[in-house]
N, C-alpha and C positions, 0 to 999 in steps of 0.2 A: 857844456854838454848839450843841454835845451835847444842852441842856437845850430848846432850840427843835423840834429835830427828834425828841426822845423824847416829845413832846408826842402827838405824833398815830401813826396806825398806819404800819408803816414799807413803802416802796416801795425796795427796792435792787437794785441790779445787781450780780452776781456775777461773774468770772474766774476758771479754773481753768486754769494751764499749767508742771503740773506735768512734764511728760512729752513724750508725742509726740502730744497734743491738744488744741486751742486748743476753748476752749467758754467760752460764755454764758450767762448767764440770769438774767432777772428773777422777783424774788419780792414779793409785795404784800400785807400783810395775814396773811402767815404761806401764802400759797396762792404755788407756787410756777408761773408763767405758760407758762413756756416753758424748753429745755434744747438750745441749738443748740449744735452739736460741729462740726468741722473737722478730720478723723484725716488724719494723714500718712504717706503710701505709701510714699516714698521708705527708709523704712528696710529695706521688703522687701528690695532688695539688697545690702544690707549684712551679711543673717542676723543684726541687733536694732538698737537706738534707737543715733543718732551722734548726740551731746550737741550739734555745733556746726552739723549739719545740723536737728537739733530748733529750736535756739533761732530762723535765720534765718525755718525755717517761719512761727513763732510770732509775729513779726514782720511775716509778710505775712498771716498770716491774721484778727492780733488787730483790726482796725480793723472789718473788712467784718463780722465775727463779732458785733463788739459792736453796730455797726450793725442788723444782721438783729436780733438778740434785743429790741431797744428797740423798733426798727419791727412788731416780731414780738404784743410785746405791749399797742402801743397808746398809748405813750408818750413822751416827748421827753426829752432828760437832765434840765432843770430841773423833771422832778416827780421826783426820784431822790431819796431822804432818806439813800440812804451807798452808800458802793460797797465791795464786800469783793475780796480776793484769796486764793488760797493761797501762805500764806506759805511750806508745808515739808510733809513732808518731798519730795525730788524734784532734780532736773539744777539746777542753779545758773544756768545760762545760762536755761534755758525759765524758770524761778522769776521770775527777773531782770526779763525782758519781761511777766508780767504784771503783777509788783510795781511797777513802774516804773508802767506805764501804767493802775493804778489809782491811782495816788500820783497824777498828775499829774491824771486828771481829777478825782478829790476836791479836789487841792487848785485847780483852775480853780472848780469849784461851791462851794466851800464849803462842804461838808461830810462827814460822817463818815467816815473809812477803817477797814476790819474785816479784820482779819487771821487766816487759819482754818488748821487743823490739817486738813492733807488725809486722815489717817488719823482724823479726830474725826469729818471729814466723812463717810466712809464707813459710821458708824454709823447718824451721825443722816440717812442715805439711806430710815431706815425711816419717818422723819416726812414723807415729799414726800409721801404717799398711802396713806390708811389700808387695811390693817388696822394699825395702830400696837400696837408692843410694849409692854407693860405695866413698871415699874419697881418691881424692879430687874431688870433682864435680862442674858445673859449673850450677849455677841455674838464669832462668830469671824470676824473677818477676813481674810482672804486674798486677796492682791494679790500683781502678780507681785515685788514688793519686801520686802514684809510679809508674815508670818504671827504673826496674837496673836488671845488671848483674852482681852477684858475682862469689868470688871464694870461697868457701867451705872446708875449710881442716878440720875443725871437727865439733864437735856440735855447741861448743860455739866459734871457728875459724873463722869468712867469712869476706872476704873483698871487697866490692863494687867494681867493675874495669869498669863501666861502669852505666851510668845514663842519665834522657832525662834533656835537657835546657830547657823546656818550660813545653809543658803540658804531662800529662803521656798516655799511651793509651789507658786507660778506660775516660777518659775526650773527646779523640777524637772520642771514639767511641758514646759517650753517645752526645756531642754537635754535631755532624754529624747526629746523629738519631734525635735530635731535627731541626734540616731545613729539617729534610724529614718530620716531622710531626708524630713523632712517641713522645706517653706521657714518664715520666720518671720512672723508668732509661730506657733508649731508647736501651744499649748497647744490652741486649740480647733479645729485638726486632728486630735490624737490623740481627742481627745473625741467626733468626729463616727465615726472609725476605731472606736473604742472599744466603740460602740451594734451595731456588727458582730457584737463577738467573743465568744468566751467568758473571762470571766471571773477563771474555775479554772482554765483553761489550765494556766498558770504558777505558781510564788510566788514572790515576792521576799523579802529580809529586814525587817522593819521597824528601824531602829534605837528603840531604849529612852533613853528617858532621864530623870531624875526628874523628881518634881512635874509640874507643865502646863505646860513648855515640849518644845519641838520639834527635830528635825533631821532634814534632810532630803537630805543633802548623801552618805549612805551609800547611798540608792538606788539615786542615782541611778550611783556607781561599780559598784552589782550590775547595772545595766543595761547597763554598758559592758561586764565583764566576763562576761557572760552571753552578748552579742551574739557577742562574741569568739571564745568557745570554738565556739558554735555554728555559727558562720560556717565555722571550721575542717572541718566536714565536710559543708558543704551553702551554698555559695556563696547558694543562692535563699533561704534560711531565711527572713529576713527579710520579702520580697516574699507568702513562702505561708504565712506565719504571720503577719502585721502584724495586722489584726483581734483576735488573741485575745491578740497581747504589746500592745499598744493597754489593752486591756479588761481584762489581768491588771495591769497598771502603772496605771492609774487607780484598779482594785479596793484596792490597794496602800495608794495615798497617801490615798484618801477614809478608809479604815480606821483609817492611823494619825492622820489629822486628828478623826476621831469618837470615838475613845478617849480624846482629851485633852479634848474636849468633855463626853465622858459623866463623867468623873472632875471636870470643874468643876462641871457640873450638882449632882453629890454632895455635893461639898465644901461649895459656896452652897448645897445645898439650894433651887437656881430651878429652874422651868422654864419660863418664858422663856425662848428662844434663837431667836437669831437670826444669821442669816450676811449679809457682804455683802465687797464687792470685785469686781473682775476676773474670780478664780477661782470665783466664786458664782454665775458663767453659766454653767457647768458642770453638762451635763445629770446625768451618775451625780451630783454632790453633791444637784444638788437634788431628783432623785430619793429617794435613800438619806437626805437629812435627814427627809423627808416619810416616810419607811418607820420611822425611827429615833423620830421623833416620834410616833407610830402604837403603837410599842410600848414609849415611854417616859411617855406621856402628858405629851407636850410641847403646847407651845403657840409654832411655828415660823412663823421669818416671811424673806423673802429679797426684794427689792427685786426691782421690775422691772427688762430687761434693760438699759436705755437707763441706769437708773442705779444699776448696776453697777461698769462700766467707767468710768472716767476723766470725770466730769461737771462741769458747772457748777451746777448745780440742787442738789445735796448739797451745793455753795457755799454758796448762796443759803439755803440750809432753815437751814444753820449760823450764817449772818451773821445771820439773823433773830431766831432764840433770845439770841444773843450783843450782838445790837442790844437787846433788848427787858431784857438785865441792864446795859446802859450799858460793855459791853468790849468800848473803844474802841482802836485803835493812832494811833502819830503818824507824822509825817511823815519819823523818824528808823527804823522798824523796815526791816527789809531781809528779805529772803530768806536762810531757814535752809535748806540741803539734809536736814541731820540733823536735824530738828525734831523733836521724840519725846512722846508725851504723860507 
């Protein structure tokens, strides 16, 4: 079956539901068509993502989703030559529902099923639309789950060389926005706050820690106990200073995220870099990499903002690559939440 359809250029339909967003998208030829998303609100009241309110979402929206992207780009499923999912990393329940319902339509058509590394996906977000990163490149990721630095030598090549021990820095950003009093997701509230303030205001600690990996889990207690003391003699602190604690706590994390950067840069001696994720919508980063690159004589690159976030299109650019080396999955793979490259 495999051998029929690596015959010709590949037309595939992508899934991604990993999270708290059902998305679509077909890719043709290596040219990625279309990336329809379906985000769910309902966790807003919750203050973050409820794994069994995610999954039911995902459920209602994967049908009309898949729908749209097919209709979207001109096609009907029996010109589909494979269909991918994300296998991992991610909630088990939302994993479930795409994996399931890409299983099933493969196996009705008959043919191929691709199963992707949502954090591989992230990288290869830089191939949906050139400027394309040259190889080897060094790319940092960060998502509100993830924070790692690999190294990059081909599509389906990369190897982690750096990762955070506690929380990533979409968690710190988003649990720091939560003691400021910001609803959820807080992260690109404090970012919007942020563009306010000053800066230098404040300082925070960074924690240290060796080689190129990360923690970030120390700030974010300086944050708490910062608010704490402060509060203690000025009830409003908070309200008349949020701008510049906003713009001093981003200044913060971007800084200790660009140190571990700059230190891989050295180490590989690349420069190529490139950022993507969640967090890489993030005006100071992409500001400050475009500043950093400027006087590192980098050659930087960050995805557009639609695929960033949580997409199906980094699906699809993934299954494509992955289709065109013949790495197939069967109808026995399942859904890994911990899936790790």
């Amino acid at each position: 079956m495999c051998s029929l359809h690596m015959a010709k250029a590949p037309t595939i339909l992508a899934i991604e539901s990993s999270c708290d967003e059902t998305s679509a998208a077909v890719v043709h030829q290596g040219k990625v068509l279309n990336n329809i998303i379906a985000t769910q609100s309902i966790h807003e009241n919750y203050g973050g993502v409820v794994p069994e309110l995610a999954s039911r979402a995902h459920q209602s929206n994967i049908v009309p989703v898949v729908d749209e992207a097919l209709k979207n780009a001109g096609i009907t499923k029996n010109n589909l030559d494979a269909i991918a999912f994300t296998q991992g990393p991610g909630l088990l329940g939302a994993l479930l529902v795409g994996t399931s319902f890409a299983k099933a339509m493969a196996l009705a058509l008959d043919i191929p099923l691709i199963a992707v590394d949502h954090m591989q996906a992230h990288v290869l977000a830089h191939f949906i639309e050139p400027p394309y990163p040259e190889f080897p490149f060094l790319c940092l990721t960060v998502s509100g789950g993830h924070t790692q630095i690999l190294l990059v030598r081909s599509h389906l090549d990369m190897q982690v060389v750096g990762r955070t021990r506690d929380d990533a820095v979409g968690e710190a950003f988003d649990k720091i926005a939560k003691l400021l009093g910001f609803p959820y997701p807080g992260g690109p509230l404090l970012d919007q706050m942020a563009g306010k303030g000053n800066p230098d205001a404040y300082e925070f600690p960074q924690t240290q820690v060796d080689g190129l990996d990360f923690s970030f889990s120390g700030i974010k207690t300086a944050v708490l106990y910062f608010l704490r003391d402060a509060l203690k003699s000025n009830e409003n602190f908070v309200e008349q200073q949020l701008a510049d604690i906003c713009a001093s706590v981003q200044k913060t994390l971007i800084q200790m995220l660009f140190q571990k950067l700059e230190a891989a840069a050295n180490k590989f001696d690349i420069s190529e870099i490139a950022v993507a994720g969640g967090v890489s919508a993030n005006s100071g980063l992409r500001q400050g990499l475009q500043e950093l690159a400027r006087s590192r004589n980098w050659q930087s690159y960050i995805p557009e903002f639609q695929y960033c976030t949580d997409n199906a299109a980094m699906i699809a650019i993934t299954a494509h690559f992955k289709y065109l080396e013949g790495q197939f999955a069967d109808l026995q793979t399942g859904p890994n939440p911990r899936l790790a490259l």
